[in-house]
N, C-alpha and C positions, 0 to 999 in steps of 0.2 A: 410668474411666467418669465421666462428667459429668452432672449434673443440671441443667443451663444449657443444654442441645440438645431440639430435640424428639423426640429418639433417648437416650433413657436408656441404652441399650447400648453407643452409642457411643465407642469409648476414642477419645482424642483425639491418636491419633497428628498430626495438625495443627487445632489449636481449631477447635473450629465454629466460633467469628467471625472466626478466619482464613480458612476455608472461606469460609464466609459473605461475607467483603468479597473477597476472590478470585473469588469467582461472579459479585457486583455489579458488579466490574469487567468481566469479561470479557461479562456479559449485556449490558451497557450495550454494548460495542464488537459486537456480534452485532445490536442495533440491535432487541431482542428485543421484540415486540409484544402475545402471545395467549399465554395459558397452557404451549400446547405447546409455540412458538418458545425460551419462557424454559424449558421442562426440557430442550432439545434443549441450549442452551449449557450450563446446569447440569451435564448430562452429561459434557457434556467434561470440564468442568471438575474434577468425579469421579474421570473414566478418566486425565486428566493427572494428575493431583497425588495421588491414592489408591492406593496398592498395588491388583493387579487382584484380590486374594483377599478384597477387603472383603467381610465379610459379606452384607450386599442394597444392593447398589449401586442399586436404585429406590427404598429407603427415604429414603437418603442423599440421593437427588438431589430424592424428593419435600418432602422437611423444609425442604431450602435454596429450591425455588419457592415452598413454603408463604410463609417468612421474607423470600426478596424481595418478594413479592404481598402480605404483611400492612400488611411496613413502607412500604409505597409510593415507597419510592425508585427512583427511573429516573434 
């Protein structure tokens, strides 16, 4: 578990700032504009790279939109 995610539960089978910059990237090539476009890529990016038994794969996907929309990177 990690205290560095907006998911305390989350064990990190791959770091959430790997996560994290693996999302950045792919949102940015998705060309991602509106809240929902940027969780539609975030998902994938979830369903690719996440075992499919993650626990709440909407938590997951909602933390890393959070994290991109905070940080303001495009």
């Amino acid at each position: 578990m990690t205290k560095t995610t907006p998911l305390d539960w989350y064990a990190e089978a791959i770091p959430f700032d790997e996560l994290l910059q693996i999302a950045r990237s792919h949102i940015d090539q998705c060309n991602a504009r509106s809240r929902p476009e940027v969780y539609q890529c975030a998902l994938q990016v979830v369903r690719q790279k996440l075992c499919p038994c993650a626990a709440s794969e909407a938590q997951l996907v909602n933390a890393l939109v959070d994290e991109f929309l905070r940080t303001g990177q495009r």
